[in-house]
MARVODREN-816108 format. One line per 3 residues: number of its first residue (from 1); their letters; for each residue x, y, z of C-alpha. Coordinates in steps of 0.1 Angstrom, whole numbers, plus 5000, padded with zeros to 4 digits. Layout:
<rs>
NUM> A> X/Y/Z ~ ...
</rs>
This chain:
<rs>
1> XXX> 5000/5000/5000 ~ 5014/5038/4995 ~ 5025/5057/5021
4> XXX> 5002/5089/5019 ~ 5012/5119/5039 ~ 4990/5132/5064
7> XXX> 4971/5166/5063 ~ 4999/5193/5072 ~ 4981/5211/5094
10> XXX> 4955/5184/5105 ~ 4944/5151/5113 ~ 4948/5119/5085
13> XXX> 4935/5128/5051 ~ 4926/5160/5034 ~ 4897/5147/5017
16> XXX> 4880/5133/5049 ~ 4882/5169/5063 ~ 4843/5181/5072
19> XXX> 4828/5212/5088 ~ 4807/5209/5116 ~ 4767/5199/5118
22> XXX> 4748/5231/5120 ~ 4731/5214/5153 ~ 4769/5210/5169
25> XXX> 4774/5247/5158 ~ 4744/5255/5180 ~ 4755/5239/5202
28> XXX> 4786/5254/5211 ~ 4775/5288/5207 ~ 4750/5279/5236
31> XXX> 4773/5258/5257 ~ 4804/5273/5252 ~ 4801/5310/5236
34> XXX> 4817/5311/5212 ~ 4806/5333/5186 ~ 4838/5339/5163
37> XXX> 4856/5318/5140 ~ 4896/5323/5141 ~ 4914/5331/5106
40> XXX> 4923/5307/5084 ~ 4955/5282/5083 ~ 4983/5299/5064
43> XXX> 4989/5278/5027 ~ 5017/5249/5032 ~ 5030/5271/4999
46> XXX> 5036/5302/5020 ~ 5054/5286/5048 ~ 5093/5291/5051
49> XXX> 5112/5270/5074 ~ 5146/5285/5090 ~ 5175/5282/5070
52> XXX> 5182/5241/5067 ~ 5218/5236/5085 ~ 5243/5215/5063
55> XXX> 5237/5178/5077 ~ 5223/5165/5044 ~ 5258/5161/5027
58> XXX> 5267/5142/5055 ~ 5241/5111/5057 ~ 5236/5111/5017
61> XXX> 5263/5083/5010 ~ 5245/5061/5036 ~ 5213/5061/5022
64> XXX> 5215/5075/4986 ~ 5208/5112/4982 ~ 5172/5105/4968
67> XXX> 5162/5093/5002 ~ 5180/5126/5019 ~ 5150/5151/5013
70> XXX> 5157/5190/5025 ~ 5125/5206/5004 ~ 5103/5228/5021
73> XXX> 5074/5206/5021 ~ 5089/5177/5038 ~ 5104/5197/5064
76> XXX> 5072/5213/5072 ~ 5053/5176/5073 ~ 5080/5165/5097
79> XXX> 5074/5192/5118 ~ 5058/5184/5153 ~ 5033/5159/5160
82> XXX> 4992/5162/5160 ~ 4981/5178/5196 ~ 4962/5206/5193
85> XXX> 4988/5228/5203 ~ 5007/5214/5173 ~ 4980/5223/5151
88> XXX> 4975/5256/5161 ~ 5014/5267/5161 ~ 5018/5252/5126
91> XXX> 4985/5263/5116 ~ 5000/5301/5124 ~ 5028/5290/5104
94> XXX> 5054/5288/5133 ~ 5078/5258/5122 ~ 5105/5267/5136
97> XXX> 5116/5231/5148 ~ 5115/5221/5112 ~ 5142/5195/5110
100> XXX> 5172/5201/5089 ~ 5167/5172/5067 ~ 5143/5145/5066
103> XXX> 5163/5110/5059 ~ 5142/5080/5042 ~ 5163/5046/5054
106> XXX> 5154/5012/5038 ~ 5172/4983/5064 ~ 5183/4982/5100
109> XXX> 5219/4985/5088 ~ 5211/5018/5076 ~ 5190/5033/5108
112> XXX> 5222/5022/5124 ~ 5247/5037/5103 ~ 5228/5068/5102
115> XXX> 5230/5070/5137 ~ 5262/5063/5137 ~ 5273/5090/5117
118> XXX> 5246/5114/5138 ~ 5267/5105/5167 ~ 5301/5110/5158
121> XXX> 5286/5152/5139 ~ 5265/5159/5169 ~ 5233/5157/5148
124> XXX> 5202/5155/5168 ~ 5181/5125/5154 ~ 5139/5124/5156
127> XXX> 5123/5091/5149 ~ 5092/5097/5125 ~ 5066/5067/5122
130> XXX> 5030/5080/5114 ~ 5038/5112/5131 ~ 5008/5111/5152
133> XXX> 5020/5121/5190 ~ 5003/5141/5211 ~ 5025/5147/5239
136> XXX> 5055/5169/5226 ~ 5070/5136/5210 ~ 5082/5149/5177
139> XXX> 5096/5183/5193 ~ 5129/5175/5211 ~ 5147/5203/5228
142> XXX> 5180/5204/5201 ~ 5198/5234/5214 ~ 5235/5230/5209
145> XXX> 5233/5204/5181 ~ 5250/5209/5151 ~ 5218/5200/5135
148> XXX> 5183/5176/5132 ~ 5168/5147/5111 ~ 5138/5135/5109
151> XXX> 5144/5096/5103 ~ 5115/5086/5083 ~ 5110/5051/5089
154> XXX> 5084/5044/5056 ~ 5107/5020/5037 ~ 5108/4999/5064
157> XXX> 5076/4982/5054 ~ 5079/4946/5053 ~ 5062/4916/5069
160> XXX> 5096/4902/5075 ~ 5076/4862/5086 ~ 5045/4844/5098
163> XXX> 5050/4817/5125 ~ 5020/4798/5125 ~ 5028/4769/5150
166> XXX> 5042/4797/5174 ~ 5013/4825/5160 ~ 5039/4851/5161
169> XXX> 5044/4877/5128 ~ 5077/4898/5128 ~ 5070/4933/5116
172> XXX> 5091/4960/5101 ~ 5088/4991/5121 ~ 5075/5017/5094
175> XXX> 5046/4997/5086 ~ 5013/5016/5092 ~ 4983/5000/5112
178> XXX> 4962/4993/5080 ~ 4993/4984/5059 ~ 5003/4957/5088
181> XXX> 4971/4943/5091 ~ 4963/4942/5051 ~ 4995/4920/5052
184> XXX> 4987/4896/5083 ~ 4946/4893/5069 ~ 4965/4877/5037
187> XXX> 4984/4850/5057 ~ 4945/4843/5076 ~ 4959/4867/5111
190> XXX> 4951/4897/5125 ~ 4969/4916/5150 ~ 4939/4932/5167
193> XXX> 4953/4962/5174 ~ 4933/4995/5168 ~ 4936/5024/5185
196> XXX> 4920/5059/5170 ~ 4952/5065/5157 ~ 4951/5033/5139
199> XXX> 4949/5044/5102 ~ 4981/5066/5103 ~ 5002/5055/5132
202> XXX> 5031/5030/5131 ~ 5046/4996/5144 ~ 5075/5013/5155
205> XXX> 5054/5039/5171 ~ 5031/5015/5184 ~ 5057/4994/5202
208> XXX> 5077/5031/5211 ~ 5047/5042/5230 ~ 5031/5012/5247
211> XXX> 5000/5021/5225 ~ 4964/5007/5240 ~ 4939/4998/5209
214> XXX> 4906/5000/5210 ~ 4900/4963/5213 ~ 4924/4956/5246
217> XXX> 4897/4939/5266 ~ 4899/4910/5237 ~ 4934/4915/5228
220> XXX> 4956/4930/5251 ~ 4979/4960/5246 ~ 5003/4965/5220
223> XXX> 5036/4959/5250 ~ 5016/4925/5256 ~ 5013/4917/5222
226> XXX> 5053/4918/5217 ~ 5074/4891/5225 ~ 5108/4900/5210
229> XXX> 5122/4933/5191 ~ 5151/4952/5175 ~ 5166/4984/5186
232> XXX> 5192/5000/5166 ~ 5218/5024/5185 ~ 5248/5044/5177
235> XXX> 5267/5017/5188 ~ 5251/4987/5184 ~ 5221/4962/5182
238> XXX> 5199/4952/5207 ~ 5176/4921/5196 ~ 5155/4906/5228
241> XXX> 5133/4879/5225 ~ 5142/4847/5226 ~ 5112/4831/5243
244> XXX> 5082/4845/5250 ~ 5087/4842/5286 ~ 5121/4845/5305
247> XXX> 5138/4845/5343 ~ 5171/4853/5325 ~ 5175/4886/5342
250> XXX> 5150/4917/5338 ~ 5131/4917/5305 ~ 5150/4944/5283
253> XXX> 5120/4945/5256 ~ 5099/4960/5289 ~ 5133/4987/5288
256> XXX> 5126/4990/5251 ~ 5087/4995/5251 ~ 5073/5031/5258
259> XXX> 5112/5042/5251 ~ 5097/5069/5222 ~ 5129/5068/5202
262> XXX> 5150/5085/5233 ~ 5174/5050/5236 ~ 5174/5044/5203
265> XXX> 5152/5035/5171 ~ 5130/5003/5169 ~ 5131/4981/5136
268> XXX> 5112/4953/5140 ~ 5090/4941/5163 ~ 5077/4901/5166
271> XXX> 5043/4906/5181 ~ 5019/4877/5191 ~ 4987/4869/5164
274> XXX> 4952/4856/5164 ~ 4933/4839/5136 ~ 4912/4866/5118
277> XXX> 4877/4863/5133 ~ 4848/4849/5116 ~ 4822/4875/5130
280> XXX> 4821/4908/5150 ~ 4796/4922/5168 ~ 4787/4956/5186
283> XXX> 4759/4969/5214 ~ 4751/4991/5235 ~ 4740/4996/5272
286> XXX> 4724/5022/5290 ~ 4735/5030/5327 ~ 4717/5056/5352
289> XXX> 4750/5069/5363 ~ 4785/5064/5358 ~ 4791/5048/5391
292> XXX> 4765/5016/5379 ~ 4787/5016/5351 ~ 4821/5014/5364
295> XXX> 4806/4989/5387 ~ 4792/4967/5358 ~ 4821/4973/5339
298> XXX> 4845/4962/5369 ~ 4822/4932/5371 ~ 4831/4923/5335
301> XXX> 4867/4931/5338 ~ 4876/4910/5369 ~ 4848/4881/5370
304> XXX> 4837/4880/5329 ~ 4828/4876/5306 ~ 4848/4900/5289
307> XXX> 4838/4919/5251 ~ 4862/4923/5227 ~ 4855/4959/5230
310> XXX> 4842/4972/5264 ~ 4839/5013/5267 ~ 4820/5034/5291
313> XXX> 4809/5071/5285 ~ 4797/5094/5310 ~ 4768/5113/5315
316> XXX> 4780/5144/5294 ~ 4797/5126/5267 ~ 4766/5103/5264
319> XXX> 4746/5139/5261 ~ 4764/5150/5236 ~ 4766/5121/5219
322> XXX> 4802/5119/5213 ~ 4800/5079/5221 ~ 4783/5080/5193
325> XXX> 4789/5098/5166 ~ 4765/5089/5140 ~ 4741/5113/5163
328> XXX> 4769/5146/5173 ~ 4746/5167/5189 ~ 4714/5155/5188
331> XXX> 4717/5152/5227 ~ 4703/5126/5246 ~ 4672/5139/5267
334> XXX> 4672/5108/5288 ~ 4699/5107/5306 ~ 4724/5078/5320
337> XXX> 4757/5066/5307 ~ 4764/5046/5278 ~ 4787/5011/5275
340> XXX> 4797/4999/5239 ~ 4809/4960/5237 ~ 4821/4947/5210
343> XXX> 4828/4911/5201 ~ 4852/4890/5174 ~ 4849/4854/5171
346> XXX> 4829/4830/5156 ~ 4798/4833/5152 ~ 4788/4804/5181
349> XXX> 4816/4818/5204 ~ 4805/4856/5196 ~ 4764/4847/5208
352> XXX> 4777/4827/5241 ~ 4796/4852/5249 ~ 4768/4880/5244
355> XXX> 4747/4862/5262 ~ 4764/4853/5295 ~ 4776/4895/5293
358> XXX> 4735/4901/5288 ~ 4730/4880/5321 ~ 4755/4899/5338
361> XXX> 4747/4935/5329 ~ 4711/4930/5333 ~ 4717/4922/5369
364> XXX> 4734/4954/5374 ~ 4707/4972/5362 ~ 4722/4978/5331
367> XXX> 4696/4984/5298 ~ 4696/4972/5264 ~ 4700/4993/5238
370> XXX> 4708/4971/5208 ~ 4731/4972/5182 ~ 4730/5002/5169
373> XXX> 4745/5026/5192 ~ 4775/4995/5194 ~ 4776/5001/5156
376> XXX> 4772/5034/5156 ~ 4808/5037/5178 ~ 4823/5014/5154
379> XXX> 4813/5033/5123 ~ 4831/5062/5136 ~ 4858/5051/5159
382> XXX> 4890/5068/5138 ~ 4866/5100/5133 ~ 4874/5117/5165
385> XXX> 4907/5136/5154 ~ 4887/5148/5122 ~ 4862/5162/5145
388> XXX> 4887/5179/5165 ~ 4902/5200/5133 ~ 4864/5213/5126
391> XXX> 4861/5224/5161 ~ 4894/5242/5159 ~ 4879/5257/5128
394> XXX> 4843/5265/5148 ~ 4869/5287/5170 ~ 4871/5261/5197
397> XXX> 4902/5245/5217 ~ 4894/5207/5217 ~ 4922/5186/5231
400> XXX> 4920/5153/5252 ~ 4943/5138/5277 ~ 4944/5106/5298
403> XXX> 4953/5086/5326 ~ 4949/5052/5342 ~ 4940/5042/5382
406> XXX> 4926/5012/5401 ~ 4891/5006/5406 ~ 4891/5013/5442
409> XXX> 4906/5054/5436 ~ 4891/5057/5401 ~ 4860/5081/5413
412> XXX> 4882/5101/5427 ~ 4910/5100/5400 ~ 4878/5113/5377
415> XXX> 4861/5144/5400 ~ 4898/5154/5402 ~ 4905/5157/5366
418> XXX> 4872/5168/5355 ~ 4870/5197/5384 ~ 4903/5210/5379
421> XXX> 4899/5212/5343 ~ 4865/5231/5351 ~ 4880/5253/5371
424> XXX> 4913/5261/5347 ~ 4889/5264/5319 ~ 4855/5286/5324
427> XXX> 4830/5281/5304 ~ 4843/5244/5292 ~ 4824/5213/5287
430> XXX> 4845/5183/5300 ~ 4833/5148/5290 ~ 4850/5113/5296
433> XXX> 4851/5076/5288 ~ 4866/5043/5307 ~ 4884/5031/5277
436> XXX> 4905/5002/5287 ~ 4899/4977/5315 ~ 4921/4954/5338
439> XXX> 4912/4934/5369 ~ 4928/4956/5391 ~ 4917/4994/5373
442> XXX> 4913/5011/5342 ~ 4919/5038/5325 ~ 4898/5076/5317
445> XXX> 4902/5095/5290 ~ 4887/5130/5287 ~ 4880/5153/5262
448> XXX> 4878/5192/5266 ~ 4863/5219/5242 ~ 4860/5254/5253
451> XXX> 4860/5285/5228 ~ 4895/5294/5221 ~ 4896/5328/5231
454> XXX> 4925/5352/5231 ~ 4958/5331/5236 ~ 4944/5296/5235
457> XXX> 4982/5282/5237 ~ 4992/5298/5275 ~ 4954/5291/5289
460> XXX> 4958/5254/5277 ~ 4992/5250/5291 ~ 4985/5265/5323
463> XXX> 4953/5242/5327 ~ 4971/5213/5313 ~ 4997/5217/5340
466> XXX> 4975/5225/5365 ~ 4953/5188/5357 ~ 4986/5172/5357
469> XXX> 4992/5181/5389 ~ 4958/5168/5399 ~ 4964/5135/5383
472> XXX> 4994/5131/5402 ~ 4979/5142/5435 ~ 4948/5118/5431
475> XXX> 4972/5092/5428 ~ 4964/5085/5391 ~ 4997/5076/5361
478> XXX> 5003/5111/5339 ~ 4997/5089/5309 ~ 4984/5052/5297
481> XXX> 4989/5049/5266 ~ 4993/5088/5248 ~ 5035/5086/5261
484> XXX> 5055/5110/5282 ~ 5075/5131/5250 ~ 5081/5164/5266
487> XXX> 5047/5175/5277 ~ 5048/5151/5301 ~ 5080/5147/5314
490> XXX> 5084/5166/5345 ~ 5055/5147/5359 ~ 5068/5117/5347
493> XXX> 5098/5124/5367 ~ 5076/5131/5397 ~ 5061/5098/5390
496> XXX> 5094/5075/5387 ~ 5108/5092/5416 ~ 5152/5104/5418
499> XXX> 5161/5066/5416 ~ 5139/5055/5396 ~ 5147/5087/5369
502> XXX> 5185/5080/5377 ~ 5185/5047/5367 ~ 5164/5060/5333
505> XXX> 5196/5082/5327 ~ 5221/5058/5334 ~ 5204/5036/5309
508> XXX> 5202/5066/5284 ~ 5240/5073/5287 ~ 5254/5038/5279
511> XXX> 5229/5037/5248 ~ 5235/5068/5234 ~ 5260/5086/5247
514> XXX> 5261/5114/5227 ~ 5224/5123/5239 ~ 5213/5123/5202
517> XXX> 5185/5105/5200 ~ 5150/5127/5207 ~ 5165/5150/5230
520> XXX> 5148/5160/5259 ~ 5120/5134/5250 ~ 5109/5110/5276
523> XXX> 5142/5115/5297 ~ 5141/5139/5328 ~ 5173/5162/5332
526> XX> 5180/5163/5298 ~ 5178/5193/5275
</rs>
């Protein structure tokens, strides 16, 4: 499949783009005030990024000078990553981290000579899958370098092999989420994994950022699905995985995973498959709060059965209808909190399962609400990031962040996050979801739109640090599957603790000792 580039100052593709329902419009003019519409994005065509330094010469011999690109237009869609800060900065035109060059390898010997090289010029080097962080990944601090790359893993593409006595698939690292799975459907597999980021984001990334897919109940997380890797350095290869479980010492694919290119650059990735389901199934439930949800959902999650899928929306983001977004903001007068399950399998496996989960929820007072609000979710579960880009049209700030607890602190975790973000942000509406379950917790993930206002940029950050804080305090993790990059990264230093960030460093200092890779990124004390 072709690699198409991403919309330069939005989400996924250009033609997908839409303007908001005139009833969402409404909407926000009576919920949120806004009454304006900010000016347009500048044209790609006008943009000028600084002055590229003079690191292509030097990388051109490794991996041919038609895979060294230093035009305009590749700088600028290599610049930053897709958070709505990103947006809005590059939307302005303000690409001042624009990379030097943007370098196209095709093997693992050539990551790793290119890093090499990197190394010994003091080139700052930014690992570029999909390019779809939203934490500050693809914006290192590079101050003092004598330059910055953008290592574009596309040609790394390949479904390298298929186990299928062990049901294991090795994966080149640049392969995209549809791409991967096209290739694994062929062979009779699938990988299960797919979070919203799924059509554009990578393996590499996936793996990088201990991504969460939607489907996690049924499949597990992308770290789980792994069970042996490749990490390239200035100075050397790491390969793990030489079983799929191991007491030889600490598991270094665990010091690998959620890395985001700060050690070094992932390659391949042997990940754990399924056969490709026969049937799937979606549905929905209706709660009268989100505390009989959480407790059905907890029900699920530590006793079973569980879905394949198993989401829970709260009262406002059932109202709104963002669970569902075949209905945006035809608001739902009734009330309560929606669950979406979903189910793969066959089709005999698939109605036992839905049945037993029936018995279960129906006992917890949960309601049936058939399959259409299930299949409602699933016809629009990538659309979210598209919505977001018409809202920053509308004049609104829409941006979401996450975290993860256990059951037993997770009411709390949530009045914390969704007051504090209340307070930071008057006239706001804050809405939230349990997205991923475990026995012992889960996670929350909120979304925020208030009217962008006069310097949207400092109100976010200050209300951004302030929830952080909040997170922190409530004793929730400052992120479960977005990553640390540098947004994060002072709290995740709070979290980890002086020993347990020491030890990080240590670990970054034997790997790359130059301090090339993603500056600033992930590791506290650095840049």
């Amino acid at each position: 499949m072709p690699i198409v580039d991403m919309s330069w100052s939005g989400w996924g593709d250009p033609e997908r783009a839409e303007r908001l329902p005139e009833s969402v419009t409404d909407l926000l003019r009576e919920l949120l005030g806004v009454r304006a519409e900010p000016a347009q994005p500048v044209k790609l065509a006008e943009i000028e990024p600084p002055a590229a330094r003079p690191v292509a010469g030097l990388l051109a011999d490794v991996v041919g000078e038609e895979h060294v690109r230093t035009d305009d237009e590749t700088r600028v869609r290599h610049t930053r990553g897709k958070s709505t800060p990103d947006l809005i900065r590059i939307r302005a035109g303000d690409v001042r981290t624009a990379p030097d060059a943007v370098v196209l390898p095709g093997s693992h010997e050539e990551v790793a000579a290119v890093l090499a090289r990197c190394a010994e010029h003091r080139i700052a080097v930014v690992p570029f899958g999909g390019g779809t962080s939203v934490v500050g990944g693809l914006t290192p601090e590079t101050a003092g370098f004598a330059g910055v790359v953008a290592l574009d893993l596309r040609r790394l593409d390949r479904l390298v092999g298929v186990d299928t006595v062990s049901r294991t698939a090795t994966l080149q690292a640049g392969l995209r989420g549809p791409q991967a799975e096209r290739l694994l459907n062929e062979e009779g597999y699938t990988l299960g994994h797919f979070p919203q980021s799924f059509e554009w984001a990578s393996i590499g990334g996936f793996a990088a950022a201990r991504s969460a897919g939607q489907a996690s109940a049924g499949y597990g997380r992308f770290d789980e699905m792994v069970v042996g890797l490749t990490l390239a350095t200035a100075h050397g290869t790491l390969t793990t995985g030489r079983s799929p479980k191991s007491a030889a010492g600490p598991d270094l694919r665990q010091l690998v995973l959620g890395s985001e290119g700060a050690l070094g650059v992932i390659t391949d990735v042997t990940v754990r498959i399924r056969p490709l389901p026969e049937t799937h199934a979606y549905e929905g439930w209706l709660f009268g709060s989100l505390s009989e949800g959480v407790t059905a959902v907890r029900a699920l999650a530590q006793d079973g059965p569980l879905p394949t899928v198993l989401r829970l929306s709260d009262e406002t983001e059932t109202m709104i209808g963002l669970a569902r977004p075949d209905e945006l903001g035809e608001r739902n007068g009734g009330g309560g909190c929606l669950a979406v399950c979903g189910y793969d399998g066959t089709a005999v496996e698939v109605a036992e399962r839905r049945a037993k989960v029936r018995a279960v929820l129906e006992a917890l007072d949960g309601r049936y609400q058939g399959e259409e609000p299930g299949e409602s979710w699933a016809r629009g579960r990538f659309a979210a990031p598209y919505l977001r880009d018409a809202l920053l049209d509308a004049g609104v700030l829409a941006e979401t962040l996450e975290t993860a607890g256990f059951w037993s602190n997770l009411s709390r975790l949530y009045d914390a996050v969704r007051l504090t973000l209340a307070h930071e942000l008057s006239s706001s509406v804050v809405m939230c979801h349990v997205s991923h379950v475990y026995p012992a917790g889960a996670s929350l993930y909120f979304t925020v739109v208030t009217a962008q206002g006069e310097e949207p940029l400092e109100r976010w950050a200050h209300a951004k640090a302030a929830v952080s804080d909040a997170i922190l305090d409530a004793g929730g993790t400052i992120s479960h599957h977005h990553g640390v990059g540098v947004d994060h990264r002072d709290w995740y230093a709070r979290e980890a603790g002086p020993l347990g960030v020491a030890a990080l460093r240590a670990v970054k200092d034997r790997l790359d000792p130059e301090g090339i890779m993603n500056p600033g990124v992930l590791i506290p004390g650095e840049g």
